[in-house]
C-alpha positions in Angstrom: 161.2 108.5 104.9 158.6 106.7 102.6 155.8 107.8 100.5 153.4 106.1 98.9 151.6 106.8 95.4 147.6 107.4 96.9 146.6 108.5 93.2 147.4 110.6 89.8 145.4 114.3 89.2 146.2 114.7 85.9 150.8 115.7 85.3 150.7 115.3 89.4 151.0 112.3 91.5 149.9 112.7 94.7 152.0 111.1 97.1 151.7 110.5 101.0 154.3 110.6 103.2 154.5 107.9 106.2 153.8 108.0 109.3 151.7 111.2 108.9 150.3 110.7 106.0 151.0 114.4 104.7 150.1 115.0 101.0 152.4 116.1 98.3 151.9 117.0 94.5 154.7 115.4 92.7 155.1 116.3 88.8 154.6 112.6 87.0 158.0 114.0 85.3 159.9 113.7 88.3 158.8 109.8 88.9 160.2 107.0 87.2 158.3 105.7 84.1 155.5 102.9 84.9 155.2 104.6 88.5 151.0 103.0 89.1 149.3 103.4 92.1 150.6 102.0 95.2 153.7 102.3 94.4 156.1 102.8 97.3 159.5 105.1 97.6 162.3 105.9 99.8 162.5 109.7 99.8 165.9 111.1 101.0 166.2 114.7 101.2 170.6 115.8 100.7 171.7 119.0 101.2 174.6 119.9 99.4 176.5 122.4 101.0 178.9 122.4 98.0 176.7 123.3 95.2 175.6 126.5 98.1 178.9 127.6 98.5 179.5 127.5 94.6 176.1 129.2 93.6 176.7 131.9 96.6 180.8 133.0 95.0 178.8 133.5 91.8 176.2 135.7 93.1 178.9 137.6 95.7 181.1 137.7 92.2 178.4 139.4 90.4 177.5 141.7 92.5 180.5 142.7 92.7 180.9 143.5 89.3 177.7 145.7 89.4 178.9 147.5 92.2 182.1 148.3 90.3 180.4 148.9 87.1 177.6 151.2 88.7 181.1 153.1 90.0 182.3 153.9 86.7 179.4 155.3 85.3 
């Protein structure tokens, strides 16, 4: 996918996404420094179906630990 820098609103870029030309907001933070105008990017979108797994034990973990706490009392 490609976007293209159309122009900055203040901390935002707003950036269109090719073929559609659909509009997005992107913090200036997020960009790379110098980023002007006109300025193309590839835009890959990963999922990472480890960090999911990892941050989904967690939550299971601790409410588990509720559970057994709110057992106790």
């Amino acid at each position: 996918m490609k976007a293209v820098i159309d122009r900055f609103e203040g901390d935002y870029a707003v950036m269109l996404f090719v073929p559609n030309e659909i509009q997005v907001d992107i913090p200036r933070r997020l960009l790379p420094e110098g980023c002007k105008e006109g300025d193309w990017f590839n835009v890959i979108f990963e999922l990472d179906q480890g960090e999911k797994e990892e941050r989904k034990a967690r939550i299971q973990h601790k409410m588990e630990m509720l559970k057994e706490r709110s057992k106790k009392s």
